[in-house]
KEKE-652153 format. One record per residue: x negated, z, y negated of N, C-alpha, C, O in turn. Coordinates in steps of 0.05 Angstrom, whole numbers, plus 32768, in hexadecimal, padded with zeros to 4 digits. Last residue first. Example, Ala and Ser with C-alpha at 12.3 -4.5 7.8 and 13.67 -1.06 7.14 Angstrom:
BEGIN
7EFF808E802D7EEF808F80157EFE809D7FFF7EF480A17FE9/7EF8809C80727F0A809C805A7EF8809C80427EE380A98042/
//
This chain:
BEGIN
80917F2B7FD8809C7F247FC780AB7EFE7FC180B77EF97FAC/80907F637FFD809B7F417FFC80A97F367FEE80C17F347FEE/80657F977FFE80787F8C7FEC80857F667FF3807A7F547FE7/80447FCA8018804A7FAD801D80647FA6800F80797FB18017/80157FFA7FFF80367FEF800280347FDA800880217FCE7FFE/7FFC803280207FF7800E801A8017800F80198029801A8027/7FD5806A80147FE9805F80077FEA803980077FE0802A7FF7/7FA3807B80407FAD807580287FC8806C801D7FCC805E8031/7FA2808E80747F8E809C805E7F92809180487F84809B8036/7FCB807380977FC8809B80977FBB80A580817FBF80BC8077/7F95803E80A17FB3805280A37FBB8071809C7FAA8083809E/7F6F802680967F77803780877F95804A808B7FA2805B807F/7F6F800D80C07F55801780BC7F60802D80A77F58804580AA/7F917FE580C77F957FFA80DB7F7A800A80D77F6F801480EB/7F967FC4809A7FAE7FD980A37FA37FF080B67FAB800880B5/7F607FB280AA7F6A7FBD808F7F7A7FD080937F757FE88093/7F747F8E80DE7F657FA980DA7F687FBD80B87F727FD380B5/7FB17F8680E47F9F7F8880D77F8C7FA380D67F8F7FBB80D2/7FE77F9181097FC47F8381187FAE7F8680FA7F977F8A8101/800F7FAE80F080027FBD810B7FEB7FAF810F7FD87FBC8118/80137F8680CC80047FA580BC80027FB280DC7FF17FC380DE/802E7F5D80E180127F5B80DC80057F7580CE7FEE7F7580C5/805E7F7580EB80507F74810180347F7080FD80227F79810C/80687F7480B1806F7F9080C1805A7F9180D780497FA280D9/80717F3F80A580627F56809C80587F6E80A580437F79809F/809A7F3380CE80787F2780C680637F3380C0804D7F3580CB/80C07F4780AB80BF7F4D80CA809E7F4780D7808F7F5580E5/80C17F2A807980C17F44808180B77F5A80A280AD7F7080A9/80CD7EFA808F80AB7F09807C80AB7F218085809B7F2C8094/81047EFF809C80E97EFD80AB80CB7EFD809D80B57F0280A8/81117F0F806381147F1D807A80FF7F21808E80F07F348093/810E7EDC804B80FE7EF9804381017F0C805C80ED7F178066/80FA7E9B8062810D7EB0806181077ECE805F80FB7ED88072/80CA7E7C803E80D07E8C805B80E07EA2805080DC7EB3803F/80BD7E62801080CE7E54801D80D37E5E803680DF7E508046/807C7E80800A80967E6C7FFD80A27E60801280957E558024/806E7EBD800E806F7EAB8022807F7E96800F80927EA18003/80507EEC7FEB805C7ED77FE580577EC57FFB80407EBC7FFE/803D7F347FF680407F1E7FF880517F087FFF805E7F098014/80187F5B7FCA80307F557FCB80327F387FDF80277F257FD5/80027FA27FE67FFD7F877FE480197F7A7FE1802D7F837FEC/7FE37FD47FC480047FC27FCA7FEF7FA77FCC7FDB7F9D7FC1/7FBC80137FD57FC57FF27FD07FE37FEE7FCF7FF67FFC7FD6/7F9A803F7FB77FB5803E7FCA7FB980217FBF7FB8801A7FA7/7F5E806C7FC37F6580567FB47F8E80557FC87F9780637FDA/7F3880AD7FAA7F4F809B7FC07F5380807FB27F4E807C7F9A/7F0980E27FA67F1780D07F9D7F2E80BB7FAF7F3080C17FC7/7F08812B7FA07EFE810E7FAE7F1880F47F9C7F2B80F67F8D/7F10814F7F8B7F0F815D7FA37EFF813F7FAB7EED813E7FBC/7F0181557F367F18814A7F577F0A814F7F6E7EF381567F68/7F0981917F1B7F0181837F217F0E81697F3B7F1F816C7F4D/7F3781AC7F117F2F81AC7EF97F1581967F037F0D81887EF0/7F6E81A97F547F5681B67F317F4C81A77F1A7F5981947F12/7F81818B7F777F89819A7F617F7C81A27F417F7F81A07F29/7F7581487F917F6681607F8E7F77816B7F6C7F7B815F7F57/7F5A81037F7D7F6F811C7F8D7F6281387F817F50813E7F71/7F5080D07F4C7F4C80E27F527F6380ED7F6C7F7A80E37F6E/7F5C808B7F5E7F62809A7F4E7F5380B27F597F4880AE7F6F/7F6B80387F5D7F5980577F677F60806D7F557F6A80687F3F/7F8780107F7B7F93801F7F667F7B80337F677F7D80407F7C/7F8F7FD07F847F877FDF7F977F847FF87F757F807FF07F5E/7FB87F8F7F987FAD7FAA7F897FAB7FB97F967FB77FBD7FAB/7FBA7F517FB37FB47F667FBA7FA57F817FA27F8D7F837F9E/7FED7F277FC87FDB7F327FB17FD37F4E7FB27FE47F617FB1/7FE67EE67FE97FEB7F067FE97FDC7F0A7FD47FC97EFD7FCC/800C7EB07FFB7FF47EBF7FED7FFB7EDC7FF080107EE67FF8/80097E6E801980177E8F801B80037E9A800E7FEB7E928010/800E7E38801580077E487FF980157E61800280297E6A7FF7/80137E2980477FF87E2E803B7FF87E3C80207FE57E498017/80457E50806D80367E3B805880227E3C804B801C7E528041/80377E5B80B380397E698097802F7E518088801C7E42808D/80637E4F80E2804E7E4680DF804C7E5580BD80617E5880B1/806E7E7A812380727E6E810B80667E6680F780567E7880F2/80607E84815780627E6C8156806E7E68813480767E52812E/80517EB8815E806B7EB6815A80757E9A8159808D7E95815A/80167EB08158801D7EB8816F803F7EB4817680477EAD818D/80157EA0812080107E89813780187E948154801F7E858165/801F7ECC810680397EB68106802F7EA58124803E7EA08137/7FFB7EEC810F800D7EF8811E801F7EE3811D80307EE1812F/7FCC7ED480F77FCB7ED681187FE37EE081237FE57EE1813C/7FE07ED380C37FE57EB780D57FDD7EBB80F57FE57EAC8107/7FD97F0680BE7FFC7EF480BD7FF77EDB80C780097ECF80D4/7FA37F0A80B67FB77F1480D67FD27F0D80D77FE07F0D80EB/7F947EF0808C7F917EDF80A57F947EF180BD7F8A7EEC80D3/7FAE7F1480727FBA7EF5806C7FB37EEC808D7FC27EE5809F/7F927F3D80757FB17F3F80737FBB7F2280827FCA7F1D8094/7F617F2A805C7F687F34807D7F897F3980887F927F38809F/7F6D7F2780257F607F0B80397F717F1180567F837F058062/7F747F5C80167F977F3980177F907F2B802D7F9D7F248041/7F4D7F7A80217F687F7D80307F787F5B80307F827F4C8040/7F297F527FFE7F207F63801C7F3B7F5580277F417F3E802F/7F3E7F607FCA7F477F467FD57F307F3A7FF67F2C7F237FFE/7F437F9D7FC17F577F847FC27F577F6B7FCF7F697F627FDD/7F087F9E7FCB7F157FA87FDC7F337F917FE37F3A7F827FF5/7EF57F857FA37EEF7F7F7FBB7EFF7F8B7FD27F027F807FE8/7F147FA77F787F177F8D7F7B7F077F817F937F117F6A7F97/7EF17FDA7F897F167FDB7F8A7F247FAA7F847F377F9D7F8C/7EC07FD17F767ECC7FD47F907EED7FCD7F9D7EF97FC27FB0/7EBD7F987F467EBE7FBA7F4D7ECB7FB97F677EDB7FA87F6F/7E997F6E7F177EA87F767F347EA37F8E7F387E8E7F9A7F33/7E927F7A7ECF7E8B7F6D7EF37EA27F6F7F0C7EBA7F727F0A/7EAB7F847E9C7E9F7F6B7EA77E937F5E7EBE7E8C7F477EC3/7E9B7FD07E957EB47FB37EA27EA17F957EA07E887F957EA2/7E8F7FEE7E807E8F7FDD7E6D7E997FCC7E807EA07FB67E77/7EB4802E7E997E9E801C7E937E9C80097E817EA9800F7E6D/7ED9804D7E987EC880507E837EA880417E817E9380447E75/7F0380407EB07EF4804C7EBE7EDC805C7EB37ECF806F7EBC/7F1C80137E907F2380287E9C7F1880407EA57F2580557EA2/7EF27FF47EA17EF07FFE7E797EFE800E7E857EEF80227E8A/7ECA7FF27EDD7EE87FF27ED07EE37FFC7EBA7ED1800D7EBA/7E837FED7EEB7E9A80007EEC7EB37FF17ED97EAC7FE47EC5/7E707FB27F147E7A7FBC7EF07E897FD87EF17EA07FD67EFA/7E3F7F827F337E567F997F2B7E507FAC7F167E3C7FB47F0B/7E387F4A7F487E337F5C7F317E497F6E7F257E5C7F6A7F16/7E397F287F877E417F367F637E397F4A7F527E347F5F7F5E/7E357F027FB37E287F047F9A7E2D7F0E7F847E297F037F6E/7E437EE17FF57E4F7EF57FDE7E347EFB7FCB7E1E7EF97FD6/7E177EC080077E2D7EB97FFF7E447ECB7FED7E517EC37FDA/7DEE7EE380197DE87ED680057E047ECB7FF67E077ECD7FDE/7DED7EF780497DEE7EDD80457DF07EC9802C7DF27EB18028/7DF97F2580427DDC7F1E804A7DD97EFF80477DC47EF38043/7E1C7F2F800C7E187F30801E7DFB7F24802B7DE97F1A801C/7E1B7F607FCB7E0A7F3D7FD87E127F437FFE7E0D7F598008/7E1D7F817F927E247F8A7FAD7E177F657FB17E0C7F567FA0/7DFA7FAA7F5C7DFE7F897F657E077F907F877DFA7FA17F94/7E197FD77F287DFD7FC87F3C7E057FB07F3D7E117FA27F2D/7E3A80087F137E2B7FEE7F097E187FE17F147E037FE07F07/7E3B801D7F517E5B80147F427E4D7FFC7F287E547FE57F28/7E0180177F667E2180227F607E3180107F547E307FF87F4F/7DD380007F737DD780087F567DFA80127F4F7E0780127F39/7DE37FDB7FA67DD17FE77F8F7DE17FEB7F7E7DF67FE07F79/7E017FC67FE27E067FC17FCA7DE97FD17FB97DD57FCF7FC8/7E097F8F801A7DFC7FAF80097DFB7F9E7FEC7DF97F887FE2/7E207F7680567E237F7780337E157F8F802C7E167FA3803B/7E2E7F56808B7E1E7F6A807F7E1E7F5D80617E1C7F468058/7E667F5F80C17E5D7F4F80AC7E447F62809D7E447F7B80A0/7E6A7F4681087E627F6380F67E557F5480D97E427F4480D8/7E907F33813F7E837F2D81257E857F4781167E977F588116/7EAB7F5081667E9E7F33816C7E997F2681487EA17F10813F/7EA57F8681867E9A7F8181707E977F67816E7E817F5F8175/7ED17F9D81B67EBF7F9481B47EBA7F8481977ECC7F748191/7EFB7FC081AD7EF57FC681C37EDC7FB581C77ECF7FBA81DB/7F027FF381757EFF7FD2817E7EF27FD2819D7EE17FE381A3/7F21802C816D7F06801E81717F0F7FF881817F1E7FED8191/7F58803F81767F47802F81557F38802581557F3480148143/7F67804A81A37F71803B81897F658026817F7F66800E817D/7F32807281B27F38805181C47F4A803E81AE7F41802881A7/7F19809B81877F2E809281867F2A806C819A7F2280568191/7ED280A881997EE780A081857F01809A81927F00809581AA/
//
């Protein structure tokens, strides 16, 4: 593989499985995650569970969030506790024809530092989309906007 991309050593590996698709139940091993998943009314499901694209969402913010604080602490700057991020995640068909070729998702994350000069968010931002894995897992293969809002 790619030296880049590959991790040079594995110091935690999380385990989750899901059933029954898109209407199933996903659970980590630990029991601590626990949902019951729903295709989207959108989607033409009956909705009322959790769906990938909302795990996903709030996957990416989490990891987002806690590489802005590994990149502020390295910068020595300190992030306020109510920094949030919001994370959408969009799915859709590709592919020309009459059938789709495969499917894609494309995120925005929006995020709200209070009281840090936008600029430097900005600059923040930037540097923490080179350390996130998220960022750096999906690069090249989807559509991420970073927004500071």
């Amino acid at each position: 593989g790619n030296t880049m991309t590959k991790p040079a050593k594995i110091v935690y590996t999380a385990h989750a499985s899901a059933t029954g698709g898109r209407d199933g139940q996903a659970s980590s091993d630990d029991g601590l995650l626990n949902v019951k998943l729903s295709t989207p009314k959108e989607m033409g499901g009956a909705g009322g569970g959790v769906n990938p694209e909302q795990l996903f969402a709030a996957g990416y913010s989490a990891c987002f969030l806690g590489a802005m604080k590994f990149v502020s602490g390295l910068e020595k700057v300190s992030l306020p506790a109510d920094t949030k991020i919001e994370g959408a995640v969009g799915i859709g068909p590709f592919g020309a024809g009459e059938t789709p070729e495969g499917f894609n998702i494309a995120v925005e994350l929006k995020i709200s530092v209070p009281g840090m000069d936008k600029a430097a968010v900005q600059a923040l931002v930037e540097k923490t989309h080179k350390v996130c894995p998220y960022s750096n897992a999906t690069r090249g293969n989807i559509d991420v906007t970073l927004t500071v809002v």
